[in-house]
TORZAZA-514405 format. One line per 10 residues: number of its first residue (from 1); their letters; for each residue x, y, z of C-alpha. Coordinates in steps of 0.25 Angstrom, whole numbers, always signed. Layout:
REM residues N
NUM	A	X,Y,Z | ... $
This chain:
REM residues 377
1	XXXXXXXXXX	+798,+210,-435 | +795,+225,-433 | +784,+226,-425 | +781,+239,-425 | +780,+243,-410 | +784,+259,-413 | +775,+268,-416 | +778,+276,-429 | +782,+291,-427 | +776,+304,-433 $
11	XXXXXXXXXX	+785,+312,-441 | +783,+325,-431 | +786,+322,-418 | +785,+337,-416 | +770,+340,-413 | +767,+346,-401 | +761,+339,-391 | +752,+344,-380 | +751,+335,-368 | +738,+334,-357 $
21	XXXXXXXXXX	+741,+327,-345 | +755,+322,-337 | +752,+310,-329 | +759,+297,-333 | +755,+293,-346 | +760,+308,-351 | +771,+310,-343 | +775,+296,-344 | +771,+291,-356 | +767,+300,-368 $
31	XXXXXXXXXX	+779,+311,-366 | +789,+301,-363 | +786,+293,-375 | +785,+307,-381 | +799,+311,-380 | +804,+296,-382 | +795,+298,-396 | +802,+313,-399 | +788,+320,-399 | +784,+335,-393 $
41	XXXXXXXXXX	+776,+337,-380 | +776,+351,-379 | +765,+355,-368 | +758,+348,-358 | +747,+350,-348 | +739,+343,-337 | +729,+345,-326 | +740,+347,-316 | +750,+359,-322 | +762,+353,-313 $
51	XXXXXXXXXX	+762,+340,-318 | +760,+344,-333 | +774,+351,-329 | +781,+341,-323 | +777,+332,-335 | +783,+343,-345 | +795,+345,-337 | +797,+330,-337 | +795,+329,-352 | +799,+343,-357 $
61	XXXXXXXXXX	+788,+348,-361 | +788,+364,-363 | +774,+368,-359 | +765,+364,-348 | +752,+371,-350 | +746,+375,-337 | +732,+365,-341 | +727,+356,-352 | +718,+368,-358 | +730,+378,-360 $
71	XXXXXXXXXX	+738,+366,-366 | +726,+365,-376 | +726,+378,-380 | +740,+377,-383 | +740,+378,-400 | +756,+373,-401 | +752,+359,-396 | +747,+351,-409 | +745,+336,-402 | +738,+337,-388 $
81	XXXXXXXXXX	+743,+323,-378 | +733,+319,-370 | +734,+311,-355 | +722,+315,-347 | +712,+305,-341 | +702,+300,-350 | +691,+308,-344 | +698,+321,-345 | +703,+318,-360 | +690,+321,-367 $
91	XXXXXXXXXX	+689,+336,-364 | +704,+339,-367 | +702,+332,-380 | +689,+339,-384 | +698,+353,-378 | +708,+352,-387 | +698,+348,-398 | +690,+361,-395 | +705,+371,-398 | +709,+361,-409 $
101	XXXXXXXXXX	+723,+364,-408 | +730,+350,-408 | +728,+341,-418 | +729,+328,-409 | +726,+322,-398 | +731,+310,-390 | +722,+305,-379 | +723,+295,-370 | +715,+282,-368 | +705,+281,-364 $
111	XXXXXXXXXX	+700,+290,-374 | +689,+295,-365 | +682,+290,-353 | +673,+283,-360 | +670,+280,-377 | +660,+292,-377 | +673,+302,-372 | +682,+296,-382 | +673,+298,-394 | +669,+310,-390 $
121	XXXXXXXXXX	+684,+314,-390 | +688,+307,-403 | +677,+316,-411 | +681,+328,-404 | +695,+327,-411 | +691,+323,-425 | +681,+334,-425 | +692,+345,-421 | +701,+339,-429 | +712,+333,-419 $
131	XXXXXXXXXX	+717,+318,-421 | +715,+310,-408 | +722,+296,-403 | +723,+291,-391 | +734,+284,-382 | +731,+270,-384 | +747,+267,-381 | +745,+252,-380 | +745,+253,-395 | +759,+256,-395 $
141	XXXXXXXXXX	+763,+247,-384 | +776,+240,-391 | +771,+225,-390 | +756,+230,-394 | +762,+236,-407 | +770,+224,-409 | +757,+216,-408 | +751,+224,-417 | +760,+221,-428 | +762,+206,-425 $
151	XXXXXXXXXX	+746,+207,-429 | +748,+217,-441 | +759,+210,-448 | +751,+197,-446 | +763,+190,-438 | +753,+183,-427 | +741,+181,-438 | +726,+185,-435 | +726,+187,-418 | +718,+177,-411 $
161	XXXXXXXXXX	+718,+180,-397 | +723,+193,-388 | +725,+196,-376 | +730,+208,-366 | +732,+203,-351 | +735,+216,-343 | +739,+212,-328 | +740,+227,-324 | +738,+237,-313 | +736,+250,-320 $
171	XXXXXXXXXX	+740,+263,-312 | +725,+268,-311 | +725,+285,-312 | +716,+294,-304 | +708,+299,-315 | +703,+283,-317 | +694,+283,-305 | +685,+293,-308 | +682,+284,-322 | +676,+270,-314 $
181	XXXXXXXXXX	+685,+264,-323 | +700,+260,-325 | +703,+249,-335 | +697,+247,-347 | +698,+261,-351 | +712,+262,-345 | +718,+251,-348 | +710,+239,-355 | +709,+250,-366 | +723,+249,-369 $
191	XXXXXXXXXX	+720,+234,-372 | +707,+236,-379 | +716,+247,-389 | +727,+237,-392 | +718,+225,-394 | +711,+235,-405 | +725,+239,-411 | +730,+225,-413 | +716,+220,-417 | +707,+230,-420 $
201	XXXXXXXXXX	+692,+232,-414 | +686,+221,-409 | +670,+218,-410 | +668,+217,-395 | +673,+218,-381 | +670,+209,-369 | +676,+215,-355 | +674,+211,-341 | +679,+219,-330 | +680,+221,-314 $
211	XXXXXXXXXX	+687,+228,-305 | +701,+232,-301 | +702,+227,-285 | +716,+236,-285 | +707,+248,-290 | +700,+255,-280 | +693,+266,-287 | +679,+260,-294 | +680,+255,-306 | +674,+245,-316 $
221	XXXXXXXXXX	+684,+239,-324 | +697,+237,-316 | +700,+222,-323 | +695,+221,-336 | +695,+209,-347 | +690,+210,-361 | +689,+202,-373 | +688,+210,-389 | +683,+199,-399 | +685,+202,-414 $
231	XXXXXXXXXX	+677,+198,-425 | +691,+189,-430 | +689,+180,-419 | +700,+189,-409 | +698,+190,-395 | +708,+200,-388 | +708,+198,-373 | +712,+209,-361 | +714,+207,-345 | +716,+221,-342 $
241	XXXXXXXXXX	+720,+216,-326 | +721,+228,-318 | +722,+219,-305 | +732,+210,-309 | +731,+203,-292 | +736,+208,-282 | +748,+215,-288 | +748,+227,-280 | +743,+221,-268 | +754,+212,-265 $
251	XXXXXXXXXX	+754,+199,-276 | +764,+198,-286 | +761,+206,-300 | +759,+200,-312 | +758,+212,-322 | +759,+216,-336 | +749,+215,-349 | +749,+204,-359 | +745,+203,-372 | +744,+194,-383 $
261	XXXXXXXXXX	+740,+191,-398 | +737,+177,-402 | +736,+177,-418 | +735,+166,-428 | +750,+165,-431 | +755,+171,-418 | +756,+175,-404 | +761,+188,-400 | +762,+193,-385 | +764,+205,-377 $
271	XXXXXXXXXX	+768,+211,-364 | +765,+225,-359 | +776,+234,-352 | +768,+243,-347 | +763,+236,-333 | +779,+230,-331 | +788,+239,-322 | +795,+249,-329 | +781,+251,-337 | +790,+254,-347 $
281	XXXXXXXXXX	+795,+240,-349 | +792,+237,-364 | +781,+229,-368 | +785,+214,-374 | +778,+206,-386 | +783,+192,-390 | +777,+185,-401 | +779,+171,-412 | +770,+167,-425 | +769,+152,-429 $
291	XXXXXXXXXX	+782,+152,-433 | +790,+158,-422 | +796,+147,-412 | +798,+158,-402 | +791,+172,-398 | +796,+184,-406 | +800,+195,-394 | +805,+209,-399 | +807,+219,-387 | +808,+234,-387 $
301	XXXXXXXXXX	+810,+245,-377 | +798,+254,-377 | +788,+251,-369 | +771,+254,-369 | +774,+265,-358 | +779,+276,-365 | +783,+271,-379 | +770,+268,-382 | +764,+283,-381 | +774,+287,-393 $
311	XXXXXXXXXX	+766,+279,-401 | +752,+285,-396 | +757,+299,-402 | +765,+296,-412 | +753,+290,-419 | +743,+303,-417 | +754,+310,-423 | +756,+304,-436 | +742,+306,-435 | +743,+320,-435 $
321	XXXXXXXXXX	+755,+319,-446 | +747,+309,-455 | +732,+313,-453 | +729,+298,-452 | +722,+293,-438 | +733,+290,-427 | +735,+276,-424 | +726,+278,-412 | +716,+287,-415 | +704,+290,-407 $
331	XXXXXXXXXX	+693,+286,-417 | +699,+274,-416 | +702,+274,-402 | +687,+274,-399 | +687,+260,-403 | +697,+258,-390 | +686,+265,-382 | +674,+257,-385 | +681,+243,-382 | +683,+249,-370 $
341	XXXXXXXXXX	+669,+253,-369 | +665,+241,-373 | +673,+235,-362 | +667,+244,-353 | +653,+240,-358 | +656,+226,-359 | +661,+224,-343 | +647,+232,-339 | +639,+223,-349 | +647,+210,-348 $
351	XXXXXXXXXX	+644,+206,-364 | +654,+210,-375 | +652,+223,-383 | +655,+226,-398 | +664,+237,-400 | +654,+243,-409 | +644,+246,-398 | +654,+256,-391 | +661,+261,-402 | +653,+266,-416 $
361	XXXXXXXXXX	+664,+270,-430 | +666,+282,-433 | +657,+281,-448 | +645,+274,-439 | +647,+286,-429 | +646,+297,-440 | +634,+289,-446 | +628,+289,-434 | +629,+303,-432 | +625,+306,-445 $
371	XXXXXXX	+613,+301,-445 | +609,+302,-432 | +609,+318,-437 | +602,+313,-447 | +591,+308,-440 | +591,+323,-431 | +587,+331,-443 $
């Protein structure tokens, strides 16, 4: 069975790219997955001039601007690659917006610091014109693409039960202790995306969170559990465990993150690569219908880190080429952001909370708007 876990390619893998930032996720992730994908990095800048150089040199990039605003003003660079922290992102966004010189974008989640930011970013784009998605690379984690086709063709039937089990100690940057908070918006975020790609939008989100004992700096929500019910009757489940016990303090570890699809017809499960040493390992699915007397176990070579981020450009541009939306766009992506919100309210609140309450459509929006004018004149 073909289970689609590559992503499709544009025709033009010339368009030149224009890259903000070179910490890990850029010099790591997006331009090694660049080369391995054939496309064209062409400048680069970052807040520390040395290191955007160091990064160029690495992957052979020809121009290192001396800061983010020359690389702005630079009119040869048609797609602008953003990996900034999410506080930092909204004013490079509305920058670029103000010269209207690329014509798209690809930020990072979160897509803001908060729902308001990423909003306020996504109209920013669609009134100058540029297509915005954002680097929800989970998508295009192999086994999750496998999942996803497992449920589109039908094979496991109508899903009954989900879950995500993430035993994990995420590297925590240094920008994340000026926010007073770490893991929804960093990590349960990547879990909230997924369970929206494989099932769509739930109707409302239950989440319970305390703090991480290994994280010294304050924060709220440093373990997080959360459940998404559906109007079907689906309930999809996270542990997002940043604690894991005493892994780092001298106990055995037990890492990694799970996840699993029970349907009607069928049982499909994953494992995540990312938190095994290398973090390269490739991630692993197996999966069986009613009528298989053992679990179907393909296996592959890429891995979530960095094969997923060919995907997470490829798809703005065949965006760019088509006209259509890109497969992660961020009017869509603003969906992502509620449930995170919601999460967020949820915790503080300690009820469940309807998407809709965070997170109003685009046509209601619009009416709103409208006739809130309306009612000024």
């Amino acid at each position: 069975m073909n289970l689609n876990i590559h992503s499709p390619l544009p025709n033009r893998k010339d368009w030149r790219i224009g890259c903000i930032g070179s910490g890990f996720i850029m010099n790591d992730c997006h331009l090694v997955a660049y080369n391995k994908a054939g496309f064209n990095p062409v400048a680069i800048a970052s807040r520390t001039q040395i290191k955007a150089a160091k990064c160029a040199e690495q992957h052979n990039i020809t121009t290192v601007h001396k800061s983010i605003e020359q690389l702005l003003d630079d009119e040869s660079i048609e797609v602008l690659d953003l990996a900034v922290p999410p506080d930092n992102q909204l004013s490079i966004i509305k920058d670029a917006c103000e010269r209207g010189i690329v014509k798209g974008i690809l930020a990072q989640k979160p897509l803001g610091s908060n729902y308001s930011e990423a909003a306020e970013a996504v109209d920013a784009c669609e009134q100058a014109g540029i297509t915005l998605a954002v680097n929800q690379n989970m998508r295009y984690d192999q086994s999750v693409r496998a999942g996803k086709t497992l449920l589109t063709n039908g094979t496991i039937g109508d899903p009954v039960l989900a879950t995500i089990d993430m035993r994990g100690i995420p590297h925590w940057m240094p920008w994340q202790e000026r926010q007073g908070w770490v893991t929804l918006r960093i990590m349960s975020i990547h879990h909230m995306d997924t369970f929206r790609y494989w099932f769509g939008d739930p109707e409302r989100i239950y989440c319970s969170v305390r703090t991480d004992p290994r994280t010294q700096f304050p924060h709220k929500d440093g373990i997080a559990t959360y459940i998404l019910e559906y109007s079907s009757g689906l309930r999809a489940i996270a542990i997002d465990d940043t604690w894991t016990g005493p892994a780092r303090e001298g106990a055995p570890t037990d890492i990694g993150i799970e996840w699993r699809i029970e349907g009607l017809d069928g049982l499909a499960k994953g494992d995540i690569g990312w938190c095994r040493d290398p973090y390269t390992t490739p991630s692993t699915i197996s999966y069986a219908t009613k009528g298989d007397k053992i679990f179907n176990c393909p296996t592959w070579s890429e891995s979530w880190f960095p094969d997923a981020f060919i995907g997470t450009m490829a798809q703005l541009l065949i965006a760019l080429e088509t006209g259509e939306e890109p497969e992660i766009g961020a009017r869509d992506n603003l969906k992502t952001m509620a449930l995170v919100e919601a999460a967020y309210l949820s915790s503080e609140e300690h009820r469940a909370v309807e998407l809709s309450l965070i997170h109003i459509s685009e046509p209601t929006r619009r009416y709103a708007i409208s006739y809130a004018v309306f009612c000024l004149k």
